[in-house]
C-alpha positions as CSV (number, residue, x, y, z in Angstrom):
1,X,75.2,-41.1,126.0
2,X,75.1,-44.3,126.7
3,X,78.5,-46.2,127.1
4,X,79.9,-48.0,124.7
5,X,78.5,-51.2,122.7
6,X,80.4,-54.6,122.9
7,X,81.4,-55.6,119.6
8,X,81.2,-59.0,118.7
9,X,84.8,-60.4,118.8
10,X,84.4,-63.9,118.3
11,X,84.1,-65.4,115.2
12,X,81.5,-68.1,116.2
13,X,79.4,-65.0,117.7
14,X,79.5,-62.5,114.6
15,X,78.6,-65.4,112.3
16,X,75.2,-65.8,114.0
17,X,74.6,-62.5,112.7
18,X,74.3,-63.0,109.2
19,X,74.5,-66.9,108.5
20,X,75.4,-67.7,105.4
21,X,77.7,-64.9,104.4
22,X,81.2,-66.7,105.0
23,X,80.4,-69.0,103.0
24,X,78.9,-66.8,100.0
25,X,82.1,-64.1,100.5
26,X,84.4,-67.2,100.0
27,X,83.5,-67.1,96.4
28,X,84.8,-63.7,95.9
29,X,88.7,-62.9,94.7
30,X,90.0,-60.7,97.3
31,X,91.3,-57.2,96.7
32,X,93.9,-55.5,99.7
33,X,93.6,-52.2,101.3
34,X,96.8,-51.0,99.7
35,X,95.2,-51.7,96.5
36,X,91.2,-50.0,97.4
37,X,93.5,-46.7,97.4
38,X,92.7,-45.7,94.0
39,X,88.9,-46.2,94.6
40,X,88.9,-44.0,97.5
41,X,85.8,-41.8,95.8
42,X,85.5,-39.3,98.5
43,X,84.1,-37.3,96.3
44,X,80.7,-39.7,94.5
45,X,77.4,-40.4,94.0
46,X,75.7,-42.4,96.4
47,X,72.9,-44.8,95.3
48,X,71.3,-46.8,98.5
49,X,69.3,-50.1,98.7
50,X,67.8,-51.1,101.7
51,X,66.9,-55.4,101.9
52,X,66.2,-58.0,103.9
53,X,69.3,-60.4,105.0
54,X,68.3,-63.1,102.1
55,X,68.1,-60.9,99.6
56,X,71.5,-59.2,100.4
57,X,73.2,-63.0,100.6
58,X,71.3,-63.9,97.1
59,X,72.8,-60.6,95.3
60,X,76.3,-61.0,96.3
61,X,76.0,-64.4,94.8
62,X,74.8,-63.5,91.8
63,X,77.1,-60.5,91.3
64,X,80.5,-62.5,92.6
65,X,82.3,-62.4,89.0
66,X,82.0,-59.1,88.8
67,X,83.6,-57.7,92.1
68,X,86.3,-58.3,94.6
69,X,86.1,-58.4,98.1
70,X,88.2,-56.7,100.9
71,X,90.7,-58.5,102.9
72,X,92.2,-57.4,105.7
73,X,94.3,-60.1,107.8
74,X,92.1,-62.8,106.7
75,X,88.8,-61.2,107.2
76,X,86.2,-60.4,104.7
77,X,83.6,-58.8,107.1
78,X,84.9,-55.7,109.1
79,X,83.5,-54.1,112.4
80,X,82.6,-50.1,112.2
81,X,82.1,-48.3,115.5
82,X,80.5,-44.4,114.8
83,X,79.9,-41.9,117.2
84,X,77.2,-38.8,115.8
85,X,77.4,-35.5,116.9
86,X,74.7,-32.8,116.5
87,X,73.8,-29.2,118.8
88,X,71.6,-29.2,121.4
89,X,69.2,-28.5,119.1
90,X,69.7,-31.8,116.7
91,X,70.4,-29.1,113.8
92,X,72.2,-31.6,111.8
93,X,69.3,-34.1,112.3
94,X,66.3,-31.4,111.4
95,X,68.3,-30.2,108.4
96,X,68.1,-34.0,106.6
97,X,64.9,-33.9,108.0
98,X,63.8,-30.5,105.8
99,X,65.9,-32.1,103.5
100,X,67.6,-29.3,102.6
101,X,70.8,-29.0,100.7
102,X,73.9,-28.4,101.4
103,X,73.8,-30.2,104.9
104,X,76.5,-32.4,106.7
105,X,76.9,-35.0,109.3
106,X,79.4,-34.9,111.8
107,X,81.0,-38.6,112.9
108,X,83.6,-40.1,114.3
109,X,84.4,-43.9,113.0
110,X,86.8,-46.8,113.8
111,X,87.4,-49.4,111.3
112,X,88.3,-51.3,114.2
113,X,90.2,-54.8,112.1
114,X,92.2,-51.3,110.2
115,X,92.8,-49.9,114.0
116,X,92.4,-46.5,112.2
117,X,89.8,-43.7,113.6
118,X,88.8,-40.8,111.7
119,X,86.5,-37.7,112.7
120,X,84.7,-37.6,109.3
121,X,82.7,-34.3,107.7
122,X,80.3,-36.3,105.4
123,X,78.4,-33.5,103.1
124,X,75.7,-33.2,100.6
125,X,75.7,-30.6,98.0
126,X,72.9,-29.4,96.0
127,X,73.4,-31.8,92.8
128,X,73.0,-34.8,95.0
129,X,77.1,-35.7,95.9
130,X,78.9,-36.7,98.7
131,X,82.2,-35.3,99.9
132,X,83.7,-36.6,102.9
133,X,86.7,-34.5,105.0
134,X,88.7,-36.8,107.6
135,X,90.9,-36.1,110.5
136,X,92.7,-38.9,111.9
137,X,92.4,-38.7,115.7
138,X,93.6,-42.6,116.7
139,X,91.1,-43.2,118.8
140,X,86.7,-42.8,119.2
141,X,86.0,-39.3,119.5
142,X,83.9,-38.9,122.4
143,X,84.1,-34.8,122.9
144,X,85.1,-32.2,120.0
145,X,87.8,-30.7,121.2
146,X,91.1,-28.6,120.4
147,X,92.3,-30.9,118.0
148,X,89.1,-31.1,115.8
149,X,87.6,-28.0,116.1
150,X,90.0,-26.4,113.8
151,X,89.4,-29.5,111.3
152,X,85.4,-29.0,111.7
153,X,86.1,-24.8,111.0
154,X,87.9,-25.2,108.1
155,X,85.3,-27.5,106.6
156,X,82.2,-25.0,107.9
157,X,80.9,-28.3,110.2
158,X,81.0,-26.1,113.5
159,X,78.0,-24.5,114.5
160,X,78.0,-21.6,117.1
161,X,75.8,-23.6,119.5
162,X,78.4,-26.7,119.5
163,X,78.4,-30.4,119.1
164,X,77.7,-33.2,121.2
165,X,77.9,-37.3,121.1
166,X,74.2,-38.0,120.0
167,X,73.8,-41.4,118.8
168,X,76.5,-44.6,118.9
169,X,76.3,-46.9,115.9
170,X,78.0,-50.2,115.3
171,X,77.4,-52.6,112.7
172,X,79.6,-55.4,110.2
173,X,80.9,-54.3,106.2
174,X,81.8,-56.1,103.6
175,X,83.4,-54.1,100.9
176,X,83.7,-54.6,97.2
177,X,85.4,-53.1,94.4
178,X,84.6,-53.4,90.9
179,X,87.1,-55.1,88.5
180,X,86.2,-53.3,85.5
181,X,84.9,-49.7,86.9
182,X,85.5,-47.0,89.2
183,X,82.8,-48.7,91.4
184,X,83.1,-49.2,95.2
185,X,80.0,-50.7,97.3
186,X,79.4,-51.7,100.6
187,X,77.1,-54.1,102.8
188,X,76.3,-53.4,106.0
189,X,75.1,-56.2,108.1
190,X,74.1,-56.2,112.1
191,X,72.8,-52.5,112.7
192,X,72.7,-51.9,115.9
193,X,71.9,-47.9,117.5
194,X,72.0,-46.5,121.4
195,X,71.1,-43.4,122.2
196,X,69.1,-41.6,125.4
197,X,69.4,-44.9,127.7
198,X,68.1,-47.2,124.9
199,X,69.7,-50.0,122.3
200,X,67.8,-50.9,119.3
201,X,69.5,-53.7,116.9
202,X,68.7,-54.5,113.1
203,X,69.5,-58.0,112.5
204,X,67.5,-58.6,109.7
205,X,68.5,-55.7,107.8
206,X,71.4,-54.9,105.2
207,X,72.4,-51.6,103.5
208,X,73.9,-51.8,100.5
209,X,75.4,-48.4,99.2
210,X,76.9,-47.9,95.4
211,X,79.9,-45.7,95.6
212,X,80.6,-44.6,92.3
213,X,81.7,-40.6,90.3
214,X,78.0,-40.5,88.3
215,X,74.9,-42.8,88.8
216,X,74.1,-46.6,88.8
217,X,73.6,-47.2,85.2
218,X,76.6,-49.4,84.5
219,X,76.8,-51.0,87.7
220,X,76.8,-55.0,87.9
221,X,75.6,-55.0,91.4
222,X,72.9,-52.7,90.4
223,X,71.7,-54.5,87.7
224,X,71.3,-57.5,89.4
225,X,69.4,-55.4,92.4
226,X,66.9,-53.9,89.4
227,X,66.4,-57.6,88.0
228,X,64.8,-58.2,91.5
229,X,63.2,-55.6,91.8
230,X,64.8,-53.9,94.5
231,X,64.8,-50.3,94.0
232,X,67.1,-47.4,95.3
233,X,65.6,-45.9,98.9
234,X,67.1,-43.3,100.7
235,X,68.8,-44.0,104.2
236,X,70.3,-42.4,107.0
237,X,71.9,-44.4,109.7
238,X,72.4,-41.1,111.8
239,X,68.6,-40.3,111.3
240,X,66.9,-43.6,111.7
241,X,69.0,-44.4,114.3
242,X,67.7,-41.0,116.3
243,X,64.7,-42.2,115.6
244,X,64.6,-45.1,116.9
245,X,66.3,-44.7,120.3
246,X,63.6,-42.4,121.9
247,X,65.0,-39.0,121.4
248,X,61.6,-36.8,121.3
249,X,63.2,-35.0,118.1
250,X,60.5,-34.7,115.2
251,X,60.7,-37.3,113.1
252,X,57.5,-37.5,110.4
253,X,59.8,-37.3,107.3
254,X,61.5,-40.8,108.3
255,X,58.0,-42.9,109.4
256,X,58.1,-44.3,105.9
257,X,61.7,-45.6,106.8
258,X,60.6,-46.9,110.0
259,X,58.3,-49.2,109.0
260,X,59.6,-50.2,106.7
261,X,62.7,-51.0,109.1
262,X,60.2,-52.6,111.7
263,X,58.8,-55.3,108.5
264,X,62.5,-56.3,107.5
265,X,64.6,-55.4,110.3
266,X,63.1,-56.3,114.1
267,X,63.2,-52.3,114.8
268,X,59.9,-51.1,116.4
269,X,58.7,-47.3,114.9
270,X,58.1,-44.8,117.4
């Protein structure tokens, strides 16, 4: 693995990565951690949208009434740092890539502006939901070890053949919360993957990811996506980011993805 990604730490630097979004998110009423607790939804349905940065500025606008933004310390945008792990093999990668239910990911992620770090068990049953299991471990994962092996065990996330680091990840979040629902979404700005010696970054990309207990049907933010046109399209950050980073692994199921990445994002298919 390659070593660890600089995060962008000043303000004047992040902001080139998604001009215009300050501004937009300073229309929003804010909403505080304490106070996302009851719309935790580890247990949902996830709907994902994939768009270009203009698009993504141009819904939140539209869609500001509705929702409340997280705040944390003044901020409105929040840095993610994940590590992946997956066998030898890339198990967990060929499984999403046969699609086949009842597979998991494996991650660790710091909410770095939270300063909390979790060793998350992120799985998909057969009707289409996501569960997620978290260890806190207080700080980036880099080996599985005594403390999370029992964790990963109980939760039937370790295979016999191990896990490794695979992939880093690190992008920007906004979150918003609904102020009339049980509705959670997110908007991740900034992609950027490393993996086998190589960096790829997304700038022009945002997912956008409706957290909610049944579909989309009700959703504000979803309406407003359907009125322009922008359809639900399914996305893994783990699997497009193996993709991209020159791992040799299979990857036909996810070519559609990739170009589609390449037109909107700056990433180059392999």
């Amino acid at each position: 693995m390659p070593a660890t990604m600089a995060l962008l730490d000043r303000p004047d630097e992040a902001a080139t990565t998604r001009p215009g979004l300050d501004d937009v998110l300073g229309r929003f009423e804010s909403v505080s951690l304490a106070e996302m607790d009851g719309v935790a939804l580890l247990d949902r349905r996830d709907t994902k949208y994939v768009v270009a940065l203009a698009d993504a500025l141009a819904v939140l606008g539209e869609a500001r009434d509705a929702y409340r933004v997280l705040e944390i310390d003044g901020r409105r945008v929040h840095r993610y740092r994940t590590v992946y792990f997956d066998t030898p093999g890339m198990a967990l990668f060929r499984a999403h890539h046969r699609d086949e239910p009842g597979r998991f990911k494996v991650r660790c992620r710091e909410y770095v502006d939270s300063e909390l770090t979790l060793l998350e068990v992120k799985l998909r049953d057969k009707r289409g939901r996501t569960a997620k299991r978290r260890l806190p471990t207080g700080h980036l994962v880099e080996a599985i070890g005594e403390h999370e092996r029992p964790f990963l065990a109980k939760h039937g996330a370790l295979p016999e053949a191990g896990l490794s680091p695979r992939l880093r990840n690190e992008f920007e979040r906004v979150t918003l919360v609904s102020k009339t629902r049980e509705e959670r979404l997110t908007v991740d700005f900034g992609l950027t993957f490393a993996a086998e010696g190589e960096t790829v970054a997304l700038p022009g990309l945002v997912v956008i990811e409706v957290k909610e207990p049944g579909g989309v049907r009700e959703s504000a933010f979803a309406a407003v996506l359907r009125q322009r046109h922008i359809r639900p399209r399914r996305f893994s950050k783990y699997c497009v980011g193996v993709a991209l980073t020159g791992s040799g692994v299979k990857h036909n199921l996810f070519k559609p993805d990739l170009r589609f990445v390449a037109r909107i994002g700056g990433g180059a298919p392999r």
